[in-house]
C-alpha positions as CSV (number, residue, x, y, z in Angstrom):
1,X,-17.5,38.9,22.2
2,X,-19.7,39.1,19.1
3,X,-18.9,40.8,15.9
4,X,-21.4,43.7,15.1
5,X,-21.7,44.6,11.5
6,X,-23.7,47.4,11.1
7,X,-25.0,48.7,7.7
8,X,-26.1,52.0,6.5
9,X,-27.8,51.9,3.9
10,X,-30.7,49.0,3.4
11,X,-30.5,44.9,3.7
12,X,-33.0,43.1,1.8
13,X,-34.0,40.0,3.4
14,X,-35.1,36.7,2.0
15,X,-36.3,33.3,2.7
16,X,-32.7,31.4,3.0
17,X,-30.0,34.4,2.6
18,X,-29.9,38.8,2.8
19,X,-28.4,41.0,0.4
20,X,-26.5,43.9,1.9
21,X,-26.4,47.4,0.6
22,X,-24.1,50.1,1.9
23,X,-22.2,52.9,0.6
24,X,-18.8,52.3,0.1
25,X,-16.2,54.4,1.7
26,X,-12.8,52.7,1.0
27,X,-11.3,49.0,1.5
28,X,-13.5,46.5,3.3
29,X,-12.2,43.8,5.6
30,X,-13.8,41.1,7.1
31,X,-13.3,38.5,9.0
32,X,-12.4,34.4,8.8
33,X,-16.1,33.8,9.8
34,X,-17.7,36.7,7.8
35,X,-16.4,35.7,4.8
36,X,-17.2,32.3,5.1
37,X,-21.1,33.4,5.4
38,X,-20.8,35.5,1.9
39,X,-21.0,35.0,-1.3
40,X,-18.2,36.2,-2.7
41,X,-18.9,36.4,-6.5
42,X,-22.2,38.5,-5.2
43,X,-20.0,41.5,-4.0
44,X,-20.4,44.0,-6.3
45,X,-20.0,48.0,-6.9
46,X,-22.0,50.1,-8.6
47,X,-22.7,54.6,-9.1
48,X,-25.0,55.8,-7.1
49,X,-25.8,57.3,-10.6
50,X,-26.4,54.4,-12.5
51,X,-29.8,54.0,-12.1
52,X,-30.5,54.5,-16.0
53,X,-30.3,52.0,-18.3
54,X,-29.4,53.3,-21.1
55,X,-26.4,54.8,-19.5
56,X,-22.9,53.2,-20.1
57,X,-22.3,51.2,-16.7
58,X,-19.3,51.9,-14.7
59,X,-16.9,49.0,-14.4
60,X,-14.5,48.3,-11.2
61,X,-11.5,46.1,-10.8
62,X,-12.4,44.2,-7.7
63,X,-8.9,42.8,-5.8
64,X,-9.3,41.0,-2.7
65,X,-6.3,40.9,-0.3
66,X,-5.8,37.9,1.8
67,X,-4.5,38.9,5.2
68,X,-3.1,36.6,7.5
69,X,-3.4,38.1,11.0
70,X,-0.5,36.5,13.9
71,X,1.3,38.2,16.6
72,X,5.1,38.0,14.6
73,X,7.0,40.2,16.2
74,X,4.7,41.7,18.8
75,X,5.9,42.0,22.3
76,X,4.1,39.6,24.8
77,X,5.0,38.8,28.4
78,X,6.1,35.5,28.5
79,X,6.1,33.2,32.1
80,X,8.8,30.7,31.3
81,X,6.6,27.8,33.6
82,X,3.3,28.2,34.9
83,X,4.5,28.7,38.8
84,X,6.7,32.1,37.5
85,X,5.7,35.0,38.9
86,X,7.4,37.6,37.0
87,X,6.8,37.3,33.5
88,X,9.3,39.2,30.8
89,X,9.2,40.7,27.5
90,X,9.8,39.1,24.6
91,X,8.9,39.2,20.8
92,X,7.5,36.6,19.1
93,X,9.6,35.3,16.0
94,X,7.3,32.1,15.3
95,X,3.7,32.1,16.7
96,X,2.1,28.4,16.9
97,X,-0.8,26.9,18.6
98,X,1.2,24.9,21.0
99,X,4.6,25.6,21.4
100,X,5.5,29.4,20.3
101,X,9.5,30.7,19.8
102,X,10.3,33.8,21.4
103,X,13.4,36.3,21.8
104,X,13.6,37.8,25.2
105,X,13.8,41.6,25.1
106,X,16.9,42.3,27.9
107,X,19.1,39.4,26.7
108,X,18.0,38.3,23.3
109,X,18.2,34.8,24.1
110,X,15.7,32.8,22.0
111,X,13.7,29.9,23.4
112,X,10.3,28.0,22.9
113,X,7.1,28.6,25.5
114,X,4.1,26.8,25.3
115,X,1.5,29.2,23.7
116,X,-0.7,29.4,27.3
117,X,2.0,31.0,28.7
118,X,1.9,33.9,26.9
119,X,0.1,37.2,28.2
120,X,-1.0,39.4,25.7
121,X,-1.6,43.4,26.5
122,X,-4.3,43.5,23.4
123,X,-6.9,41.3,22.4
124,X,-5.1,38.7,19.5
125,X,-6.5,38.6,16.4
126,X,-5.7,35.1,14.9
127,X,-8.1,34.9,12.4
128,X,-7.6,35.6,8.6
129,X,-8.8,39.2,7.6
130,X,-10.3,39.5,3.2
131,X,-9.9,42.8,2.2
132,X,-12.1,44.0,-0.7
133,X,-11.1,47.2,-2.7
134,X,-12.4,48.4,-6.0
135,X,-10.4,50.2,-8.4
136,X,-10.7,52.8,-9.9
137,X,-12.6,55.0,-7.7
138,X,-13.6,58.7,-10.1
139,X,-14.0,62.1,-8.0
140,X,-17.2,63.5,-7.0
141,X,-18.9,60.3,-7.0
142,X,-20.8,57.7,-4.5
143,X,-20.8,54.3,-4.8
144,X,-22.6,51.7,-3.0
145,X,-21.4,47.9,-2.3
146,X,-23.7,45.6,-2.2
147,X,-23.2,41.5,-1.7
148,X,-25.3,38.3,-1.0
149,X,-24.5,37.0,3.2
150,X,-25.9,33.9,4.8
151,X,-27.5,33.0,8.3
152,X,-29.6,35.9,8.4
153,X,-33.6,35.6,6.8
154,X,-36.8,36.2,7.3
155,X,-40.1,34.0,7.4
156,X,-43.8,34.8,7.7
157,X,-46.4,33.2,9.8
158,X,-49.7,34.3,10.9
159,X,-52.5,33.7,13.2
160,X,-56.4,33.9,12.4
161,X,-58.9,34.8,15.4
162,X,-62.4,34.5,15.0
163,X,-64.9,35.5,17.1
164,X,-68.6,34.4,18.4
165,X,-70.2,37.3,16.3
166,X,-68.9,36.2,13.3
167,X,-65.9,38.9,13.0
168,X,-62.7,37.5,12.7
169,X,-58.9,39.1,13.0
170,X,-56.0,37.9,10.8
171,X,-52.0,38.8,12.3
172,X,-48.9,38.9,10.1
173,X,-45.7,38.2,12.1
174,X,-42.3,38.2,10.9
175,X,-39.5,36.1,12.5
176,X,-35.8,37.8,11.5
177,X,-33.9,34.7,12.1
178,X,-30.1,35.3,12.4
179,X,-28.2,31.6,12.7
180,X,-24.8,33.5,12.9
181,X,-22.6,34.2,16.0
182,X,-22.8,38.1,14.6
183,X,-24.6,41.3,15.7
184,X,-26.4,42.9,12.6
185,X,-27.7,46.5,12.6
186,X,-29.8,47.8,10.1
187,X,-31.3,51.1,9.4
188,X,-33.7,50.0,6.5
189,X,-34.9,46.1,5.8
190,X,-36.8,45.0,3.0
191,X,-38.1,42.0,3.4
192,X,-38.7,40.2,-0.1
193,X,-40.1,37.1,-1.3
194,X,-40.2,34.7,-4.2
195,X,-38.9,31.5,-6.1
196,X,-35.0,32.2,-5.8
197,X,-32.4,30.0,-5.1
198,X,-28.4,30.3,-4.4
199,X,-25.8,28.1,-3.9
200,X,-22.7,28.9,-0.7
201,X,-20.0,26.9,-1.0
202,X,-17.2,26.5,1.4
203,X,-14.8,27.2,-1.4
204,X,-12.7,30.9,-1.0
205,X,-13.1,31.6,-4.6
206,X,-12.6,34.8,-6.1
207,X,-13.9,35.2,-9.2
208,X,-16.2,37.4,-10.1
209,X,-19.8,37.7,-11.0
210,X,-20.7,38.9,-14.5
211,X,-24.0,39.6,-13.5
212,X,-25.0,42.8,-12.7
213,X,-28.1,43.2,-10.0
214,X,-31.1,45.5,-10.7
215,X,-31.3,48.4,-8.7
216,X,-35.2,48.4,-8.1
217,X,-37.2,46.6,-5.6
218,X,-39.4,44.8,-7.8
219,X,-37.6,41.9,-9.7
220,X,-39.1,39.6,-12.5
221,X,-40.8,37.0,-9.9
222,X,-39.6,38.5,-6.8
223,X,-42.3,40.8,-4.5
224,X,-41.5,43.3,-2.0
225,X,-43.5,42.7,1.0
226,X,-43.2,45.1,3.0
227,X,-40.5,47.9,4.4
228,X,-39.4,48.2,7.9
229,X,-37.8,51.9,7.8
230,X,-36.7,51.9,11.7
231,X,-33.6,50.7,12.5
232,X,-33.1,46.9,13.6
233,X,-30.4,45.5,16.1
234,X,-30.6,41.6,15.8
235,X,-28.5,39.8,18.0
236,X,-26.3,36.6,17.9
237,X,-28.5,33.1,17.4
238,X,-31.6,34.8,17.8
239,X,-35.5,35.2,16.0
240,X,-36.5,38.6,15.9
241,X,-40.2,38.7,15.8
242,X,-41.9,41.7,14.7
243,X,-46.0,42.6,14.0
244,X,-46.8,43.7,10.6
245,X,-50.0,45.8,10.5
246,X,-52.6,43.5,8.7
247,X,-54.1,44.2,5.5
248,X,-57.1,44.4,3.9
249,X,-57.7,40.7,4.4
250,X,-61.4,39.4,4.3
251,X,-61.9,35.7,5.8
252,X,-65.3,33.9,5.9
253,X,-66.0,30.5,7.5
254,X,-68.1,28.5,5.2
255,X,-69.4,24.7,5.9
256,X,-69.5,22.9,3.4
257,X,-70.5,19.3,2.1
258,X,-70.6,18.1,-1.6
259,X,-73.3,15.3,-2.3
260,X,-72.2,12.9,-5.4
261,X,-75.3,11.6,-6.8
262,X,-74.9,7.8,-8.0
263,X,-77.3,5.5,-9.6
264,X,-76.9,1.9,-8.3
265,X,-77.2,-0.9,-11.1
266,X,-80.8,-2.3,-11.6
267,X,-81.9,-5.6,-13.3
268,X,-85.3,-4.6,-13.1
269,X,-87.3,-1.9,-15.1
270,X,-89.0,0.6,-13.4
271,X,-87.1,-0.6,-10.3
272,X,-87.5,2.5,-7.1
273,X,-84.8,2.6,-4.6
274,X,-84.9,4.4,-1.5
275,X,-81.1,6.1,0.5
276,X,-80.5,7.8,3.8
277,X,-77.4,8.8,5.3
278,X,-76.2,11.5,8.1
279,X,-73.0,13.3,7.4
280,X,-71.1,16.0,9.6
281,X,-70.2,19.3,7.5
282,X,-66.6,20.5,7.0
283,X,-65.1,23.6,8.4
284,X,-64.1,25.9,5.4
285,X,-62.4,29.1,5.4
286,X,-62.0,31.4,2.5
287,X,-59.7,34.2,2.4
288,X,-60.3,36.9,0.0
289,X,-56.6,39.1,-0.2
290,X,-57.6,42.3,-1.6
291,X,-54.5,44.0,-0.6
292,X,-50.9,42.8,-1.3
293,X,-48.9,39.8,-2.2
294,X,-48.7,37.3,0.9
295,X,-45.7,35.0,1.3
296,X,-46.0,31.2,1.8
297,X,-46.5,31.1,5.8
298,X,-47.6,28.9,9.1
299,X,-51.3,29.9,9.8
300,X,-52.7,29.0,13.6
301,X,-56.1,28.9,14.1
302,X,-58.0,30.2,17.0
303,X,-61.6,30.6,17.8
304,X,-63.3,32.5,20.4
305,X,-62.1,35.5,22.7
306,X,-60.6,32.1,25.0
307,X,-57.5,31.7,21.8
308,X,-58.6,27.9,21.9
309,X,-56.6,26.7,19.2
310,X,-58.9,25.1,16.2
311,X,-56.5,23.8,13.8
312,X,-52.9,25.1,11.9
313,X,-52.6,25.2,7.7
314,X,-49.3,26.4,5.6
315,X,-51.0,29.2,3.5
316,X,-49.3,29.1,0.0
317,X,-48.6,32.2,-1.7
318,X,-50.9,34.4,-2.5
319,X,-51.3,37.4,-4.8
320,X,-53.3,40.4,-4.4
321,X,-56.9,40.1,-5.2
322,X,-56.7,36.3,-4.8
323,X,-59.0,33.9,-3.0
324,X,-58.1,30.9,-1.2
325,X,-60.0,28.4,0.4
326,X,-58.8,25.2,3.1
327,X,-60.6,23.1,5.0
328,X,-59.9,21.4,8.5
329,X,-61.9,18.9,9.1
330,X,-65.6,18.1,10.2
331,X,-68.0,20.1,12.8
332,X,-69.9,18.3,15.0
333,X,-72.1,20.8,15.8
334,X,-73.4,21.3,11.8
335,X,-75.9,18.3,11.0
336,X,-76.4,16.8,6.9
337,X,-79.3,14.1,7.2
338,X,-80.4,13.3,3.7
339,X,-82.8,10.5,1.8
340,X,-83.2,10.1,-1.6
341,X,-85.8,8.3,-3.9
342,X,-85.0,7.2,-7.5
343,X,-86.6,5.5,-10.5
344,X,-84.9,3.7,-12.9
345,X,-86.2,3.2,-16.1
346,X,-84.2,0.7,-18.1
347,X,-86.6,1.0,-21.2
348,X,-85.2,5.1,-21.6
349,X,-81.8,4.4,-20.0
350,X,-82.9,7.5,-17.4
351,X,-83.6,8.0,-13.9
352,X,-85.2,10.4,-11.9
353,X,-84.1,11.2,-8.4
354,X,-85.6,13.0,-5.8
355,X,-83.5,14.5,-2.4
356,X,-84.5,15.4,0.5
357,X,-82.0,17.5,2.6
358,X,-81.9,18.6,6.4
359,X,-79.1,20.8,8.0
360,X,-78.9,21.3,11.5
361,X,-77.0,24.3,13.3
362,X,-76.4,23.0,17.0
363,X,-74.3,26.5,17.5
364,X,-75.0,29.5,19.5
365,X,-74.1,31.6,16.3
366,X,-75.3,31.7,13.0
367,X,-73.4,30.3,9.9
368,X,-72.8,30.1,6.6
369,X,-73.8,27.0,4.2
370,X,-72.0,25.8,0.9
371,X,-73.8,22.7,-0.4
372,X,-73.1,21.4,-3.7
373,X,-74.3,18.0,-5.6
374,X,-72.9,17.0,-8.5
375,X,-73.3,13.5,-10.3
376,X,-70.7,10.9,-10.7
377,X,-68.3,11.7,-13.5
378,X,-69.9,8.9,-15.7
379,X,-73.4,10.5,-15.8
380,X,-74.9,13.0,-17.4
381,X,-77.3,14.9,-15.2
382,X,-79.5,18.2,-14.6
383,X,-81.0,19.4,-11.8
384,X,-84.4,20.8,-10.8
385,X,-85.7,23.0,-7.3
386,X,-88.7,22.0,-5.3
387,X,-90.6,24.4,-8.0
388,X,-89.5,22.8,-11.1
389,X,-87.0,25.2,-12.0
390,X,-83.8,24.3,-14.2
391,X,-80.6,24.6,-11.9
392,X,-78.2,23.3,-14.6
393,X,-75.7,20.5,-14.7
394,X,-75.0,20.6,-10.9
395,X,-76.2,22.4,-7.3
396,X,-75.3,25.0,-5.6
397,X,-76.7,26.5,-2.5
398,X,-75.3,29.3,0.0
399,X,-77.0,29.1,3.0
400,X,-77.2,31.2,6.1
401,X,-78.4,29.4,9.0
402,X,-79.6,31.5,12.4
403,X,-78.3,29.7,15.9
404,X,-80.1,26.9,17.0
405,X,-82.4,26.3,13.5
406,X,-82.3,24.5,10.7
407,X,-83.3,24.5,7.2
408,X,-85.0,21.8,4.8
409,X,-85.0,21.8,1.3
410,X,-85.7,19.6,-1.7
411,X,-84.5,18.8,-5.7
412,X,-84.9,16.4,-8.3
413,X,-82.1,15.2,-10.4
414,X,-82.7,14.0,-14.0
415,X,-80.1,11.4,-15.1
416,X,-79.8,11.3,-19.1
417,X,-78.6,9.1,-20.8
């Protein structure tokens, strides 16, 4: 049967490891395969009053007690072969895994049984128990424990939803993963992220941490993202997945295509050239976080009522207030056709081009356009609208395009030299 450590106070859970908090109430003990999920220079005590600092800090003398758990000199019933019927009581002197000695209670004769024929009237505890104390403990005082334990964390993911009228809905899920063969009950979970690291070893060492933790929930680099105040049974080998209500979380599709202007090398002066080419636009979306730090996640994308699945993307962190934009790949049903006229005059060094854009929306929805042109890093360029008017060292147009139309448009690019 599974272990079930339950916890009274709070866990805090992080990408790779949890750090328990629970009021102390005397000795701890735990278990061969608990303590080998802890770290052990992470167990520390502190006042439930020391929350001040610039109040003296109360130091404890930690001891940790090694407890070898065997059935020496416990009475067992004992079958001297497997075919006896009528086993008899005797105490073990020397308890091994295959051969065990025992005294028989009526005649105190000592002999050796193999260890499977032993019947036990309570469940044997083999295993190695750790004891933690802490000493000394003042009167009228509450202290809580609190120490790092492996196998248990937490990741985000989410899923984005957009719909034919142009509304969209973006879900936070949490998976509680617990890789351990242990029940775990908690009555308050913070789950935390950030850039932290820490290293388990299989070693049983016990020295101790001179590092004291802070007390808040908001450490240098490390974000609180969110606080599930119910209380939480996770079982054995298991991903407990829970909804998070969704934030204030904006997200826009955009399609977008970027137009480098290049000027092809002419022997001849005064020399026209004439380019056409038809491009497919790329699906952008933008998210605009308005709310609260998001952790680094799996995002699945889905479009329509249907939940046909559009594309996936690992959102990085991102802080409140933040934007972030991805792209996945090209529509078909958004159309770029383009030609373009220029005039090189080798005399001045300069050129003058003129482009000629169409975009086509072949969708039953309207959209939004992001077209930018921008001139090859080795040129020095400015750009001009249909009417003449100075648009600065590059291009930028947002678009919005009704289902089923199309726009045209026109500028002139001035290469200097």
């Amino acid at each position: 049967m599974p272990m079930c450590l339950s916890f009274d106070n709070t866990a805090r859970l992080y990408d790779s490891f949890a750090e328990i908090h629970q009021e102390y109430t005397g000795p701890m003990r735990f278990q061969q395969n608990d303590w080998n999920n802890i770290k052990h220079e992470s167990i520390l005590l502190r006042s439930s009053s020391d929350n001040n600092a610039n109040e003296t800090i109360t130091l404890f003398e930690r001891r940790v007690l090694r407890i070898a758990m065997n059935m020496t000199g416990k009475n067992v019933l004992v079958r001297r072969y497997p075919e006896h019927k009528k086993p008899v009581v005797c105490e073990i002197i020397n308890e091994d895994y295959s051969y065990s000695l025992v005294r028989e209670i009526e005649t105190g004769h000592y002999f050796r049984v193999q260890s499977n024929l032993i019947e036990y009237t309570d469940e044997p505890q083999p295993n190695t128990i750790y004891e933690v104390s802490f000493h000394p403990l003042p009167a009228n005082d509450t202290f809580i424990v609190s120490y790092v334990i492996k196998n248990i964390r937490w990741q985000a993911r989410y899923t984005l939803q957009t719909y034919p009228d142009r509304s969209t809905r973006f879900q936070i899920i949490v998976d509680i993963i617990n890789s351990s063969p242990l029940n775990f009950h908690f009555n308050q979970t913070h789950l935390m992220a950030g850039d932290i690291d820490l290293t388990f070893g299989t070693s049983s060492s016990l020295v101790d941490s001179k590092t004291q933790t802070k007390d808040d929930i908001d450490y240098s680099g490390i974000n609180l993202f969110t606080c599930i105040n119910s209380s939480l049974a996770i079982d054995p080998y298991s991903i407990l997945t829970l909804p998070i209500e969704s934030p204030n979380i904006q997200i826009k599709t955009i399609f977008t295509y970027n137009l480098i202007i290049s000027i092809p090398s002419l022997v001849l002066s005064n020399t026209t050239s004439m380019i056409s080419n038809k491009h497919k636009l790329q699906r952008v979306y933008q998210i605009s976080n308005s709310s609260l730090f998001l952790p680094t996640g799996h995002l699945m994308l889905y479009d329509s009522s249907l939940n046909v699945l559009t594309g996936e993307w690992h959102l990085p962190t991102l802080t409140e207030f933040e934007k972030y934009e991805f792209k996945l790949g090209e529509d078909p049903d958004i159309m770029l056709e383009y030609n373009r006229t220029a005039t090189n005059d080798q005399k001045t060094n300069s050129s003058i081009i003129t482009t000629n854009v169409l975009i086509q929306n072949y969708k039953q929805r309207p959209i939004n356009i992001r077209f930018k042109s921008t001139c090859e890093s080795s040129m020095i360029c400015l750009y001009y609208d249909d009417k003449a008017r100075s648009l600065g060292s590059r291009l930028n147009y947002e678009l919005y395009l009704k289902p089923k139309s199309e726009v045209l448009f026109s500028f002139t690019t001035i290469r200097l030299l």
